[in-house]
C-alpha positions in Angstrom: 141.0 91.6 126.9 138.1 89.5 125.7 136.3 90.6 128.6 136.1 94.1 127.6 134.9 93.0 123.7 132.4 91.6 125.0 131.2 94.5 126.8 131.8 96.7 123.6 129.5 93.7 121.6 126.3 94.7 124.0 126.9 98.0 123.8 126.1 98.3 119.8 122.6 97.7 120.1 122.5 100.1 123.0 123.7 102.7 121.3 121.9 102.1 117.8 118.6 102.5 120.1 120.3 105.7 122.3 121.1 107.2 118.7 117.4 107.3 117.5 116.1 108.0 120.6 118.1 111.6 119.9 117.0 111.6 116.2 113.6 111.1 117.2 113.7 113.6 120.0 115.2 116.6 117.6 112.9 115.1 114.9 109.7 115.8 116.9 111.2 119.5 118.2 111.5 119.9 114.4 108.3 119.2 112.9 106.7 120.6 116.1 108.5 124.1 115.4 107.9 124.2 111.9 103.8 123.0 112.2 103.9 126.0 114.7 105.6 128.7 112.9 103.5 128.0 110.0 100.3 128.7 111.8 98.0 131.3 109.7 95.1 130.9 111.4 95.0 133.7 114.3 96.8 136.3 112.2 94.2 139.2 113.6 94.2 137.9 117.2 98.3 138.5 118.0 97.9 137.4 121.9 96.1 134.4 121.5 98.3 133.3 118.7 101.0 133.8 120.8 99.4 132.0 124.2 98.7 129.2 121.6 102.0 128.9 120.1 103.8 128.7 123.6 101.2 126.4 124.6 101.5 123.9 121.3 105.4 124.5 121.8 105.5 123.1 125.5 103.1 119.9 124.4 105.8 119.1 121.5 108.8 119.5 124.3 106.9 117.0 126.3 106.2 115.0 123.7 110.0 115.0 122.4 111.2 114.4 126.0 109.2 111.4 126.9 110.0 109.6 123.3 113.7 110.5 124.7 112.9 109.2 127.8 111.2 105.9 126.6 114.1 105.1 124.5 116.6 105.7 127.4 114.5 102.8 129.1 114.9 100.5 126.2 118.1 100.5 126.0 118.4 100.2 129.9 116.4 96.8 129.4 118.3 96.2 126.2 121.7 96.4 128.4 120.0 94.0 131.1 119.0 91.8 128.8 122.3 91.6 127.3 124.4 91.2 130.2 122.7 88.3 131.3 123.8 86.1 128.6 
C-alpha cells in the first residue's frame, strides 16, 4: 500500500503541469479566435479576409498545440525526475 502512495505523491506535480498545459492550450485557441474575429481591417476585400483568417487561425492551432506539446514533455521529465528519488 505505501508503494502505490508514493506513486500518487509524484503524480501531483505531474498533473498540476498536464492541467495548465490544457488551460494554456484552450487559452491561446481563445484569444487567437477572438483577435481574429475582431478583425475590421479587410472589410471591402471579403476573400482575402477570409484566406487571412484561415491562415492566422492555423498559426494560433500550431501555436496552442506545441505549448500543449511542450508541457506534455515537462511533465514527462517531471515524472522521470521523480521516480528516481
Amino acid at each position: 500500500m505505501a508503494k502505490y502512495s508514493s506513486v500518487f505523491s509524484r503524480l501531483k506535480p505531474v498533473l498540476f503541469i498536464l492541467i495548465i498545459g490544457i488551460a494554456i492550450y484552450f487559452g491561446i485557441h481563445y484569444i487567437g479566435e477572438s483577435l481574429v474575429v475582431h478583425m475590421d481591417s479587410l472589410e471591402s476585400h471579403n476573400h482575402i479576409s477570409e484566406v487571412l483568417t484561415n491562415k492566422l487561425l492555423r498559426k494560433y492551432d500550431k501555436l496552442a498545440f506545441g505549448a500543449l506539446i511542450a508541457f506534455v514533455f515537462i511533465a514527462i521529465k517531471r515524472f522521470w525526475k521523480d521516480s528516481r528519488r
